[in-house]
C-alpha positions as CSV (number, residue, x, y, z in Angstrom):
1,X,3.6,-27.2,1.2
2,X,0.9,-28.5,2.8
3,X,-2.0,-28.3,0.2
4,X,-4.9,-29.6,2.6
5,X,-4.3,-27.6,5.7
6,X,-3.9,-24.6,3.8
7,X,-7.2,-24.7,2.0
8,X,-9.0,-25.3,5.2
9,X,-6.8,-22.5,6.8
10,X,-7.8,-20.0,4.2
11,X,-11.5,-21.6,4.1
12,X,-11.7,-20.6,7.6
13,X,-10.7,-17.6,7.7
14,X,-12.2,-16.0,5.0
15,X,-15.4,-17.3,6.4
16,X,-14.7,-15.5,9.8
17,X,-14.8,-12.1,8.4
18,X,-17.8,-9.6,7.1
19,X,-17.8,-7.3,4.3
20,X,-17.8,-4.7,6.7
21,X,-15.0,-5.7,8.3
22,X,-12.5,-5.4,5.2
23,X,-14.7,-2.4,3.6
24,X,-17.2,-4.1,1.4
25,X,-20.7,-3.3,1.2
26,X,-23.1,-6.2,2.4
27,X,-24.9,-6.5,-0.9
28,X,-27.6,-9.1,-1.9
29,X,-28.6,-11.9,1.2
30,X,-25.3,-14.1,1.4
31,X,-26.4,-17.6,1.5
32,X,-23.1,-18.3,3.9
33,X,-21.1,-16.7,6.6
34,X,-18.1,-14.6,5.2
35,X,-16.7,-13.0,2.4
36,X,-16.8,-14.5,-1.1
37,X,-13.9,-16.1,-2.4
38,X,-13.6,-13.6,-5.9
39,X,-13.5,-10.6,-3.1
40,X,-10.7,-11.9,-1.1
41,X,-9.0,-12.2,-4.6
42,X,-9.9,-8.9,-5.4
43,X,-8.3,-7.5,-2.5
44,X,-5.2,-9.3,-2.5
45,X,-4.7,-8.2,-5.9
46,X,-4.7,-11.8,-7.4
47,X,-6.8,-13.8,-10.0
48,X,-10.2,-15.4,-8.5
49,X,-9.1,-18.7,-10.2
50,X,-5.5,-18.8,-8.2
51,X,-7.2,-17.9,-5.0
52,X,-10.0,-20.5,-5.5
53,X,-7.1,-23.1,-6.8
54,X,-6.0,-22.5,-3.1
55,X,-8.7,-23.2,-1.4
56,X,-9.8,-26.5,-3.3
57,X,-5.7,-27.9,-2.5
58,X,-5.2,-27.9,-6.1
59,X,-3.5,-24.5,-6.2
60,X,0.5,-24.4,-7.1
61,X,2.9,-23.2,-4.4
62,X,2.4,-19.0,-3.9
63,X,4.8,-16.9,-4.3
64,X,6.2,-15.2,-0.8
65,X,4.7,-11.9,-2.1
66,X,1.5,-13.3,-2.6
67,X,1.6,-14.7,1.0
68,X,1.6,-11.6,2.2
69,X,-1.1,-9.8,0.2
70,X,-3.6,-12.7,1.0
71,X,-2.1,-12.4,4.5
72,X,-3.6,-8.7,4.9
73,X,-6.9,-9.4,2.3
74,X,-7.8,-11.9,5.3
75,X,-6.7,-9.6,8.5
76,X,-4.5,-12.4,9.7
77,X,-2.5,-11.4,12.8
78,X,1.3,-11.9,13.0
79,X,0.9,-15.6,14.5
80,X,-1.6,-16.4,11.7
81,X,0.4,-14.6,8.8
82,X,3.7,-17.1,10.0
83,X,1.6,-20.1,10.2
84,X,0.3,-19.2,6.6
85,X,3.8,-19.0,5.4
86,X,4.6,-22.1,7.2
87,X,1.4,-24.4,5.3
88,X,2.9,-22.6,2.1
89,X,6.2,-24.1,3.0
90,X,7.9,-21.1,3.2
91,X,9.9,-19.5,6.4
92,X,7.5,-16.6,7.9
93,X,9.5,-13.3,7.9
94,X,11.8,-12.9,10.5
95,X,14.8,-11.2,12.1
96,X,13.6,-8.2,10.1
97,X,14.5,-4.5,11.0
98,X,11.4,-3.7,9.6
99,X,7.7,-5.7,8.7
100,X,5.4,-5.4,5.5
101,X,2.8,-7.4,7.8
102,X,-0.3,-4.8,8.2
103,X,-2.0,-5.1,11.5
104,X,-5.3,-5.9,10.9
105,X,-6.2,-2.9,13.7
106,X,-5.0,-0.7,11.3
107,X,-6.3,-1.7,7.9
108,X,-9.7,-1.7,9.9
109,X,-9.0,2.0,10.4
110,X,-7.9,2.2,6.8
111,X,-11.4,0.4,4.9
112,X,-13.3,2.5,7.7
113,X,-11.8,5.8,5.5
114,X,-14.3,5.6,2.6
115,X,-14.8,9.1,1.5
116,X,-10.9,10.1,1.6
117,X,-7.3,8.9,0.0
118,X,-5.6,6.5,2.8
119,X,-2.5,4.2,2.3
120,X,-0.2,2.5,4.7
121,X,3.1,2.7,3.8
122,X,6.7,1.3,5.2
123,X,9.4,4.1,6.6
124,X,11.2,2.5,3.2
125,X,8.7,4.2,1.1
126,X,7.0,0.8,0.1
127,X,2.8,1.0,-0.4
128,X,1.6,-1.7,1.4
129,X,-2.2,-1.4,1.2
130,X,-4.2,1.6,-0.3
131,X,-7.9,2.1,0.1
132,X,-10.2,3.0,-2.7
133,X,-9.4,6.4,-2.4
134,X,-5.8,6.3,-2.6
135,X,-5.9,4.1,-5.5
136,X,-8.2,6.7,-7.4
137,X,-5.5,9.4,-6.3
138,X,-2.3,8.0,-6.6
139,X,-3.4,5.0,-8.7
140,X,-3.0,0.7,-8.1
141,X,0.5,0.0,-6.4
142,X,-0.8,-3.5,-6.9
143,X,-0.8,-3.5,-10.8
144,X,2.4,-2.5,-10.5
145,X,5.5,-4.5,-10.6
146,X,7.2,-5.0,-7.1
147,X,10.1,-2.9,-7.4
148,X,7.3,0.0,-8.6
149,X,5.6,-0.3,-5.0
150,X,7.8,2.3,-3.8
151,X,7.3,6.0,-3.5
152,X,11.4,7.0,-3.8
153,X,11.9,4.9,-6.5
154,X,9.2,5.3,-8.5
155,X,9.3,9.5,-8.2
156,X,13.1,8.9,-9.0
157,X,12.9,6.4,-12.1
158,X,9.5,7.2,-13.5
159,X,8.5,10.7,-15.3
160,X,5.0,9.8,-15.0
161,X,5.0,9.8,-11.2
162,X,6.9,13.4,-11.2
163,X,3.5,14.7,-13.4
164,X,1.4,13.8,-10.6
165,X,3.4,16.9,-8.6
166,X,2.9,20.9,-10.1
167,X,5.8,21.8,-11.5
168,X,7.1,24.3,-9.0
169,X,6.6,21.8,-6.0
170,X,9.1,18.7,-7.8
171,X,12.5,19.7,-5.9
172,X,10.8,19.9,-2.8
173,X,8.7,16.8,-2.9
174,X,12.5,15.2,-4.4
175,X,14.3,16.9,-1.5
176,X,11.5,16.0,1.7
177,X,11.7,12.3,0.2
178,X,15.7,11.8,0.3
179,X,15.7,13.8,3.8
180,X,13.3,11.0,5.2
181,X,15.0,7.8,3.6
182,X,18.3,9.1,4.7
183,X,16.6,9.4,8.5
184,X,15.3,6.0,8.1
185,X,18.9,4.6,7.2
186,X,20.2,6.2,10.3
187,X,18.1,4.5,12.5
188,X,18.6,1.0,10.6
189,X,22.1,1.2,9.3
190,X,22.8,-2.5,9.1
191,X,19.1,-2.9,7.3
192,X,20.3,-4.7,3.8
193,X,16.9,-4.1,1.9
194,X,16.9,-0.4,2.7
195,X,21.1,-0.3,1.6
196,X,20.7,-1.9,-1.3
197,X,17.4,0.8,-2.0
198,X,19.6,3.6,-2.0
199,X,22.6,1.8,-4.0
200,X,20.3,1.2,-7.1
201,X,19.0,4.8,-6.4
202,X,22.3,6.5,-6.6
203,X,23.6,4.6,-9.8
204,X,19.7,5.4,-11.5
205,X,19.6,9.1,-10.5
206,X,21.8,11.8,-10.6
207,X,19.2,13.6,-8.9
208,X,19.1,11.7,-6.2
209,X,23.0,11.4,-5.4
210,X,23.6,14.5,-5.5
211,X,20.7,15.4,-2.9
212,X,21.8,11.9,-0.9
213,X,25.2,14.1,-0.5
214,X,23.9,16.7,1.0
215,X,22.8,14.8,4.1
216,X,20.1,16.5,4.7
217,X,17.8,14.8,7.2
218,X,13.5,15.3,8.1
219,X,11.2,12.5,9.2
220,X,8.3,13.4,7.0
221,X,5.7,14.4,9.4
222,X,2.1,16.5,8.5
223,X,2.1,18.5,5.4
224,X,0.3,20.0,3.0
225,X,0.3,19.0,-0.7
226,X,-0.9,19.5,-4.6
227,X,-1.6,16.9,-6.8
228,X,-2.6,16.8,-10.3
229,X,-5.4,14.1,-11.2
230,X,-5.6,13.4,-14.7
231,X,-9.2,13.4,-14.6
232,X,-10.5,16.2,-11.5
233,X,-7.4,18.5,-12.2
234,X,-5.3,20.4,-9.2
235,X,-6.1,18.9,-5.8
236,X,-3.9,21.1,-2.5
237,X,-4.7,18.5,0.5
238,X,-3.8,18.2,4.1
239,X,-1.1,15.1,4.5
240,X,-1.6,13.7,8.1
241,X,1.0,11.1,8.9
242,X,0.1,8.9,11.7
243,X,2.8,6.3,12.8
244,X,2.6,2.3,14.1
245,X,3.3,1.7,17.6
246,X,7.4,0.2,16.3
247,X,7.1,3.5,13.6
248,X,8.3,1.5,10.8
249,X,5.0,1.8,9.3
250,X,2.5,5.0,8.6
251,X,-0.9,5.8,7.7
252,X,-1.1,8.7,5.6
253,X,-4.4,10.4,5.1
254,X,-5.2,13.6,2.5
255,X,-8.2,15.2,3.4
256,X,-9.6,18.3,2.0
257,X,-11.2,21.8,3.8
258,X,-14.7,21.8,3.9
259,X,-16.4,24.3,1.0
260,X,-12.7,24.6,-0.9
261,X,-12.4,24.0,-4.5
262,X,-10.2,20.8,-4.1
263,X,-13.3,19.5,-1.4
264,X,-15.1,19.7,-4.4
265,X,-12.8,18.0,-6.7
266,X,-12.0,15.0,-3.9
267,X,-15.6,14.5,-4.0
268,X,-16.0,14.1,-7.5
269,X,-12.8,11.6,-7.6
270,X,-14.8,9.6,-4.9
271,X,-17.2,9.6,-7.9
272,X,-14.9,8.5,-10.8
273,X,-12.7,6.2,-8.5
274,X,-10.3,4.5,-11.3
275,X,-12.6,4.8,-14.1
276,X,-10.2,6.2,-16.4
277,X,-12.4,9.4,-18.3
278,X,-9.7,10.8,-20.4
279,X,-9.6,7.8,-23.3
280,X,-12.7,7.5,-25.6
């Protein structure tokens, strides 16, 4: 690890971009060029103090993971995420069927989305940045352990995520989901991370082996769903899935019809954001 050329690498960087161009208000007068080093931090989902550690050399050696997230906080394109991974001391991603790498074209597109739910998310099912929005909707992926950043698992191992769903619309959000993974498969079959996603899935849920066995297969394409907020009740939204040029990655984007009730209620959740009303 090369503590010196990092910092400066990171230094730079950082300095090169606007609030605007990560989704940040300007705020007060900045005395310098660049974002602040607490809201880099803040959106790669990390302490201040270990991103600041960072830039100062005295940081300990990131984890791979973390890489990554700072990676797409700073916009870095592919030659600038490996040659992060490389000052870290780490091998850059590589060989791969498939990339967690965010092109900073399209998380432009995504902090550009401020008044509706937006997250970019692998063809594995694996959330790999969410605006505010999406966050207030669906809630953090980042506070979440790793293995909880994906959609299939999580809707297969967690009872919480199934209450986010109405009732009547659980078997078909189950049966959509294990119709796309089992697409994706078929057009990566010798992808190991993917395999080994649907191994662990099959000996956690009954549910899902059986539906695995019917091979049933859909790419999940537009689509209209209902989601139940906690806080602003019943939301029925239009899913638009648009799709990266290698279409191993999508941005999906729920918007709401003009004058409906769920407008309404998608407003008000732009108003709450994660502020969590129903303690106290």
């Amino acid at each position: 690890m090369d503590r010196t050329e990092l910092a400066d690498f990171l230094r730079h960087c950082r300095t090169r971009l606007a609030p605007a161009d990560v989704g940040l208000s300007q705020g007060a007068r900045r005395r310098t060029p660049g974002l602040r080093r607490e809201e880099v931090a803040q959106l790669a989902g990390m302490s201040t103090d270990h991103y600041t550690r960072l830039e100062q050399a005295r940081g300990s050696r990131p984890s791979r993971q973390m890489l990554a997230a700072v990676a797409r906080a700073l916009r870095l394109t592919g030659d600038e995420r490996d040659h992060l991974f490389h000052l870290a001391g780490e091998e850059p991603p590589r060989n791969r069927p498939t990339t967690e790498h965010v092109r900073p074209g399209l998380l432009l597109v995504l902090d550009r989305l401020t008044d509706t739910p937006a997250q970019v998310v692998s063809d594995r099912g694996d959330i790999l940045a969410q605006n505010a929005m999406a966050k207030a909707l669906h809630g953090d992926a980042s506070a979440r352990p790793e293995a909880e950043h994906n959609v299939v698992w999580r809707y297969f191992t967690d009872p919480s995520a199934r209450e986010r769903f109405p009732a009547e619309d659980r078997d078909r959000a189950a049966r959509v989901a294990v119709a796309d993974l089992r697409a994706t498969l078929a057009r990566r079959p010798d992808d190991s991370r993917l395999a080994g996603l649907v191994r662990r899935l099959r000996a956690r849920s009954e549910e899902f082996s059986a539906l695995w066995d019917t091979h049933h297969v859909a790419v999940r394409r537009a689509d209209v769903k209902r989601f139940l907020h906690p806080v602003v009740g019943l939301l029925e939204l239009d899913c638009e899935v648009l799709l990266n040029p290698e279409h191993d990655q999508r941005l999906i984007v729920y918007t709401a019809r003009a004058g409906g009730r769920s407008y309404e209620r998608l407003e008000l959740l732009r108003v709450v954001g994660l502020q969590d009303l129903t303690r106290g």
